[in-house]
Structures are given as structure tokens and as C-alpha cells.
RODO-2510 file (C-alpha; in nm, 4 decimals, decimal comma):
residues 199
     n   res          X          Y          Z
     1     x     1,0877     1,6988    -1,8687
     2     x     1,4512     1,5709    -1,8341
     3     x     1,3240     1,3573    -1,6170
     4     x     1,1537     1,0183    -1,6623
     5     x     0,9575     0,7136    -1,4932
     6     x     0,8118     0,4069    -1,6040
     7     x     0,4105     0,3559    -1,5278
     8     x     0,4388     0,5701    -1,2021
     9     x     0,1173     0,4434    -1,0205
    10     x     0,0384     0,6603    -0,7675
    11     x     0,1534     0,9834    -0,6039
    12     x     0,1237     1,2062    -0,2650
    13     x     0,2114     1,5645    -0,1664
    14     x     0,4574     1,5989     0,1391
    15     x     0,5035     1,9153     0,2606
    16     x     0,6995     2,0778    -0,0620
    17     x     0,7766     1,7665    -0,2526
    18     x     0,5380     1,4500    -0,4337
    19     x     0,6328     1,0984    -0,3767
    20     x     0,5854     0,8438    -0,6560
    21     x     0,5524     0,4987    -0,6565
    22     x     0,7595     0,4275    -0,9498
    23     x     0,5597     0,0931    -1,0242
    24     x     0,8223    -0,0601    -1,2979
    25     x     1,1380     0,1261    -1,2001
    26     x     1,0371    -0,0663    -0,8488
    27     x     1,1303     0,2578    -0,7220
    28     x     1,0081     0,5657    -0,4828
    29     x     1,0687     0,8745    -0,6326
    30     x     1,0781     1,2496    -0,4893
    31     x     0,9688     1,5695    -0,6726
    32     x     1,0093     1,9319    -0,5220
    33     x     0,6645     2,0901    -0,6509
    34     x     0,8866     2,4160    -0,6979
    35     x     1,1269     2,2766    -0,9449
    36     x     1,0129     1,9659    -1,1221
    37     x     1,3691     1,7946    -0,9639
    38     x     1,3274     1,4351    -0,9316
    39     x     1,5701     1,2121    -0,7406
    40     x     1,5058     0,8438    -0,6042
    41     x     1,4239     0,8336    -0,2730
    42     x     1,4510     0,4332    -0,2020
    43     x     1,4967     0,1224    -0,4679
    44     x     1,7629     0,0625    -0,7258
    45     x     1,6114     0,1541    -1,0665
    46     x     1,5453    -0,1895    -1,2875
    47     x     1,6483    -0,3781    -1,0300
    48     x     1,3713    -0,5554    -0,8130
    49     x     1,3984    -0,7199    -0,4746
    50     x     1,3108    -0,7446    -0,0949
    51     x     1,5874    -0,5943     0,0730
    52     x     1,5126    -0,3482     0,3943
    53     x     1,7929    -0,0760     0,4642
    54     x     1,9535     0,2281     0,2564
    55     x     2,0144    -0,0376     0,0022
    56     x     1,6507    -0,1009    -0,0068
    57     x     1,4753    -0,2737    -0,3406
    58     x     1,1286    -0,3009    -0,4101
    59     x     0,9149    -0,4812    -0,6193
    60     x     0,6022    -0,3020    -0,8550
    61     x     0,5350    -0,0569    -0,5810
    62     x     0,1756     0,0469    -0,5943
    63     x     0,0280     0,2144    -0,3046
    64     x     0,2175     0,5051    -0,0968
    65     x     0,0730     0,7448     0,2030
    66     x     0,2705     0,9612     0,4281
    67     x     0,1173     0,9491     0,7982
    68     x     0,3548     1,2605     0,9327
    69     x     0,6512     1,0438     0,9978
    70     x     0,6728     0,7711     0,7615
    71     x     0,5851     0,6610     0,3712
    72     x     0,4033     0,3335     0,3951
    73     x     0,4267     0,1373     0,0734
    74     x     0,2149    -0,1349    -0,0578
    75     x     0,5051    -0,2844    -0,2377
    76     x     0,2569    -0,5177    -0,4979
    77     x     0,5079    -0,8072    -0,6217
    78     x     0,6700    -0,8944    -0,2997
    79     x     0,3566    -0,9203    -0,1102
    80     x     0,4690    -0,6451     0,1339
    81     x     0,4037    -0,3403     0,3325
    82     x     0,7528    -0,1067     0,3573
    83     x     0,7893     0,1991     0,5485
    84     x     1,0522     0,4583     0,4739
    85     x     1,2296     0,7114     0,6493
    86     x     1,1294     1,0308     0,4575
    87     x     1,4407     1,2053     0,5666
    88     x     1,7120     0,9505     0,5004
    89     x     1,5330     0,7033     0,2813
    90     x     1,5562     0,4041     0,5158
    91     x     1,3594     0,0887     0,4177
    92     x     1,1731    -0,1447     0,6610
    93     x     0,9275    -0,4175     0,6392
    94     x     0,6281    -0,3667     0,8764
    95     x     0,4344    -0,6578     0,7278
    96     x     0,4540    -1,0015     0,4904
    97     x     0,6637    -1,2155     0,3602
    98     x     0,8642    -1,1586     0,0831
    99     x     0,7765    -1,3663    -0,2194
   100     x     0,5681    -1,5193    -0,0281
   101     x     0,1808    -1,4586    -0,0916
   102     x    -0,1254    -1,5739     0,1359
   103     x    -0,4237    -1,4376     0,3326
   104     x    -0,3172    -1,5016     0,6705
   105     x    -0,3593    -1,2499     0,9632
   106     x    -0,0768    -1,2147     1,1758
   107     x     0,1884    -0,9777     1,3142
   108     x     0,4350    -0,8181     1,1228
   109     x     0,5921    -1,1087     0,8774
   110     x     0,3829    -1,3869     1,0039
   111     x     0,1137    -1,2158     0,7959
   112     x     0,0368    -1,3144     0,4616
   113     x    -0,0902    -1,0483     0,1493
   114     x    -0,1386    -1,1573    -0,2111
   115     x    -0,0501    -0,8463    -0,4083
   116     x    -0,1736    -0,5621    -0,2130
   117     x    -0,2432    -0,2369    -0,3790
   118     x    -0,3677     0,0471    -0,2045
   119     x    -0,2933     0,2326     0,1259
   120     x    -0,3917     0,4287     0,3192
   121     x    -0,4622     0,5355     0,7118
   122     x    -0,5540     0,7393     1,0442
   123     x    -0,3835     0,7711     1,3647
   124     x    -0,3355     0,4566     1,4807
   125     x    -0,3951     0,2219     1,1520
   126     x    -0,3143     0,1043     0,7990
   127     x    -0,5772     0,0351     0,5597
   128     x    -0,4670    -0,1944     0,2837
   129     x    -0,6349    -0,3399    -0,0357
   130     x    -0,5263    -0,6927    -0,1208
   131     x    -0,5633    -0,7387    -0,4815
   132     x    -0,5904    -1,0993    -0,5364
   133     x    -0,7053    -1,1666    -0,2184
   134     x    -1,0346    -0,9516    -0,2682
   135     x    -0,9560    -0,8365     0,0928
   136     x    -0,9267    -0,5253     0,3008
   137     x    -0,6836    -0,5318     0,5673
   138     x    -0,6116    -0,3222     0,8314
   139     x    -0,2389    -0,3205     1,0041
   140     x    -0,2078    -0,1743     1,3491
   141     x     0,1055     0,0731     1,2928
   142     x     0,2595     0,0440     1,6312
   143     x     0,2965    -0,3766     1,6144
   144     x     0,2273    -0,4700     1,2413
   145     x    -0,0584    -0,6477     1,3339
   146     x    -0,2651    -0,7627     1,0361
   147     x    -0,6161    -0,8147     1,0562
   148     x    -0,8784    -0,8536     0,7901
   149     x    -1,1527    -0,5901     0,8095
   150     x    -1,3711    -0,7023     0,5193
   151     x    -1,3926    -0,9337     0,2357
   152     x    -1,4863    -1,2740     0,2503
   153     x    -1,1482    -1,4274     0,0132
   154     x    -1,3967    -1,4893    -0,2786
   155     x    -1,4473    -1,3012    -0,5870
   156     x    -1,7869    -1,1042    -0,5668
   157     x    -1,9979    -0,8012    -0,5283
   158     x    -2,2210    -0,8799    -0,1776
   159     x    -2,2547    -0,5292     0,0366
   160     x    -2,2096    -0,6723     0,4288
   161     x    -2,0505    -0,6498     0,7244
   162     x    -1,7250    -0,7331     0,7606
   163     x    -1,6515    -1,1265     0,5932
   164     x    -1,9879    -1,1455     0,5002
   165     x    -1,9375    -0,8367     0,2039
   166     x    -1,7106    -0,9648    -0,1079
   167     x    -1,4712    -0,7264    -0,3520
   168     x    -1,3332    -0,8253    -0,6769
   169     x    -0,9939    -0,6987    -0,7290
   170     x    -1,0457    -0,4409    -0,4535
   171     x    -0,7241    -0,1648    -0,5899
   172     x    -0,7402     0,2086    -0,4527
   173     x    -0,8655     0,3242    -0,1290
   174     x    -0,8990     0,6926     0,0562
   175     x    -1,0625     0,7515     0,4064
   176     x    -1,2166     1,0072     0,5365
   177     x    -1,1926     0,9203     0,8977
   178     x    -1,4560     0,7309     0,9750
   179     x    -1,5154     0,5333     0,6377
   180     x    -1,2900     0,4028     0,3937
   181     x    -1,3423     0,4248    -0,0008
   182     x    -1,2400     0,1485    -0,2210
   183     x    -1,2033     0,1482    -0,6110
   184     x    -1,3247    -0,2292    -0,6599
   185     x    -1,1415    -0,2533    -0,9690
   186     x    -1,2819    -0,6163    -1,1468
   187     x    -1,6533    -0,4657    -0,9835
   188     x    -1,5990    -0,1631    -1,1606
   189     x    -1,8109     0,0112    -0,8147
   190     x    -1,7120     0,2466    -0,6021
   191     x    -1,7271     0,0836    -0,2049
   192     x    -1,7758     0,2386     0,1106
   193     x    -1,6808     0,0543     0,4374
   194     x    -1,7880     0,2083     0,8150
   195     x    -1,4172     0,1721     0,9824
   196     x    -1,5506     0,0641     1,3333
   197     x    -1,7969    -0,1750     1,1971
   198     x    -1,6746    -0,3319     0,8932
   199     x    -1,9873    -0,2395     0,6993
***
């Protein structure tokens, strides 16, 4: 309880520590289960930006996963997906453009996002909600290859495949393997999408 955070937004068990994306510290934060001891592992504490490196900053990070070897961050504000280094804390940017928001598919910062929010994955992918874009994008880990694997761009609540179905404000998502599970926030449903079909 010496410790403290500001609206942490989401958090995921590594091993014998929890990561936390530190959403207005624009931090990511490590806590050994055992202890309750809380250090920063990447970002400068009230101090936001787009920097890669040890000196990384961050921006109202939102979504975190752990794949085995890296933390992917949806890093919300700066239109981003990070990866870090769980080891040394080093800070790159896989896809986006910082400050710069969009719906474009691309590879790694050709690729437009507009606020993304939750992450998640499986072996080979990233699965990524994009807030205001009412899209869910996948990123192929290996290239940063963005690619959008449902959502049409508009606001709305149409089941489909692929561009033809419609989220509003599409925030958390899980997967299972197979399918993917979306809190549709501004839907206020729960979504399910078949991964190699888009449905």
C-alpha cells in the first residue's frame, strides 16, 4: 500500500510478477505477486510521449499481453502498438504513427490506428481493438503487418463477416484460440469473431 498508480487499466500475470498498464502515469508497471513491490518497468511517470528505447515514454497505455517473449502494448493516445523487452525494459514500435491517427492497413508505421485499446494474441498474431475506429485489427508479429479483420469503420451493431459486421467503441478483447471476444463498449454486447473467417 506504499505504493500507488493512477487509473491502472489493465493487468497480466508473468511468470511471478503482474504488469500494469499505468493508463495516466503513461507508464508500465511491474509487481512481484510475492511481495506487493512495484517498480516501473518502461515510461517516465507524468511525462507522456513517443519515444522507443530505455528512455521509452508512452502515452494512456491501455492494452498489455505477454506472448512468452515480449509485452505488446496498445499505447491509446499515440495511436501505437509498443513491444517491450520484459527483461531489460526496452521500448519498440511494431506499428503506427505517433500522433498520428487513421485506419489505414499497412506494415509496421505505414499503418494507421485511431486509439486502440485492447490486445491480445496467438502464435503468430496480434489482435487489436481500435477504439474510434470501431475496428478489429490483426498485426502479423514477425513484420508488423496490419490488416483489418472486422469492422466496417462505421458506428453500429450488424453481426457479419468480416467488413460487413460493425462495433461501436469495440475496447477489450481475449481469445481463446480460435475466436476472439470483444467487449463492444458504446454496444454494451459482448462479440464473438471466428479468427480464420472474420465472422
Amino acid at each position: 500500500t506504499s505504493a500507488s498508480f493512477n487509473k491502472p487499466a489493465e493487468v497480466i500475470k508473468v511468470g511471478d510478477n503482474l504488469y500494469v498498464a499505468d493508463n495516466l502515469n503513461h507508464t508500465i508497471r511491474r509487481i512481484v505477486i510475492s511481495t506487493g513491490a512495484v517498480t516501473t518497468l518502461a515510461g517516465t511517470a507524468n511525462s507522456y510521449g513517443s519515444t522507443d528505447g530505455y528512455g521509452a515514454k508512452f502515452r494512456h497505455p491501455t492494452g498489455i499481453t505477454f506472448d512468452g517473449s515480449y509485452i505488446y502494448v496498445a499505447d491509446s493516445e499515440n495511436h501505437l502498438i509498443r513491444r517491450i523487452n520484459p527483461n531489460n525494459g526496452y521500448v519498440s514500435t511494431l506499428a503506427g504513427s505517433a500522433g498520428s491517427s487513421g485506419s489505414t492497413d499497412g506494415t509496421g508505421t505505414s499503418a494507421r490506428f485511431n486509439v486502440p485499446r485492447g490486445i491480445t494474441h496467438d502464435s503468430l498474431n496480434l489482435y487489436v481493438t481500435d477504439f474510434n475506429n470501431h475496428k478489429i485489427r490483426k498485426i502479423v508479429k514477425s513484420s508488423g503487418e496490419v490488416t483489418t479483420l472486422a469492422g466496417s469503420g462505421s458506428s453500429g451493431t450488424t453481426d457479419g463477416t468480416g467488413t460487413s459486421a460493425s462495433f461501436k467503441n469495440p475496447e477489450s478483447i481475449t481469445t481463446d484460440g480460435a475466436n476472439l471476444y470483444v467487449g463492444d463498449h458504446s454496444a454494451h454486447t459482448i462479440r464473438k469473431i471466428v479468427i480464420s473467417t472474420g465472422a
